[in-house]
C-alpha positions as CSV (number, residue, x, y, z in Angstrom):
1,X,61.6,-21.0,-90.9
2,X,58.3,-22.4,-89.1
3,X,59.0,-22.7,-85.5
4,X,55.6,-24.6,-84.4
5,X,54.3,-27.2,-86.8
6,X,51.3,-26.8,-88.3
7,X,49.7,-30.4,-87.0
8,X,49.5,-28.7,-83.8
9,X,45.5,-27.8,-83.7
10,X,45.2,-28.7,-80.6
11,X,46.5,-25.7,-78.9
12,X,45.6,-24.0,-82.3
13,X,45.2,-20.4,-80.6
14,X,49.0,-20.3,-78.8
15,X,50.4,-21.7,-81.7
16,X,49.1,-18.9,-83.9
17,X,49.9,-16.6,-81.6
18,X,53.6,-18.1,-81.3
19,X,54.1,-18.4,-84.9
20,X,53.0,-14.9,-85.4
21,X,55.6,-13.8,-82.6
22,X,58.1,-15.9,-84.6
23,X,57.6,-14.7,-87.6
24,X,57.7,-11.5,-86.5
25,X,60.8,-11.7,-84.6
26,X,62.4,-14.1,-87.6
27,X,61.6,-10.7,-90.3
28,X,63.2,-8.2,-88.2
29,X,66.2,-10.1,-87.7
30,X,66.8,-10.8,-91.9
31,X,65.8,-7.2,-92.3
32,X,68.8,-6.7,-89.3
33,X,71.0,-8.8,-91.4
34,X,70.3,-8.0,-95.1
35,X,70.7,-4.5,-93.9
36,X,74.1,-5.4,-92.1
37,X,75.1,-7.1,-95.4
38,X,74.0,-4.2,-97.7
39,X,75.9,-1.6,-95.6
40,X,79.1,-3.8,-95.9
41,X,79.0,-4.3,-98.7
42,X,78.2,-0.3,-99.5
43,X,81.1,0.9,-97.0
44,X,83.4,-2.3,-98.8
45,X,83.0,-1.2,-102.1
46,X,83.7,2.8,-101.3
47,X,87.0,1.6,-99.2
48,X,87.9,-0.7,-102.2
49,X,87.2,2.4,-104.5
50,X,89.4,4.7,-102.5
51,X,92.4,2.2,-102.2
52,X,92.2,1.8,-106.1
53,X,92.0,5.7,-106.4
């Protein structure tokens, strides 16, 4: 996900700076949600273990 084209060289030094904020911001939140994900599916799978059990 590029938030700022890369045409943009006119205002080459924000856009860096934005991108780099933006791709910053845009890791954390996948690390947020494929950490979300893994602990669902973690905490699914030990509730769908103890049901079977």
């Amino acid at each position: 996900m590029t938030s700022l084209p890369d045409k943009w060289i006119g205002g080459r030094v924000t856009t860096t700076r934005y991108q780099e904020f933006w791709e910053r911001q845009d890791i954390k939140f996948r690390n947020f949600w494929i950490g979300l994900i893994g602990a669902g599916a973690v905490l699914g799978g030990v509730l769908y273990y103890l049901t079977i059990k």
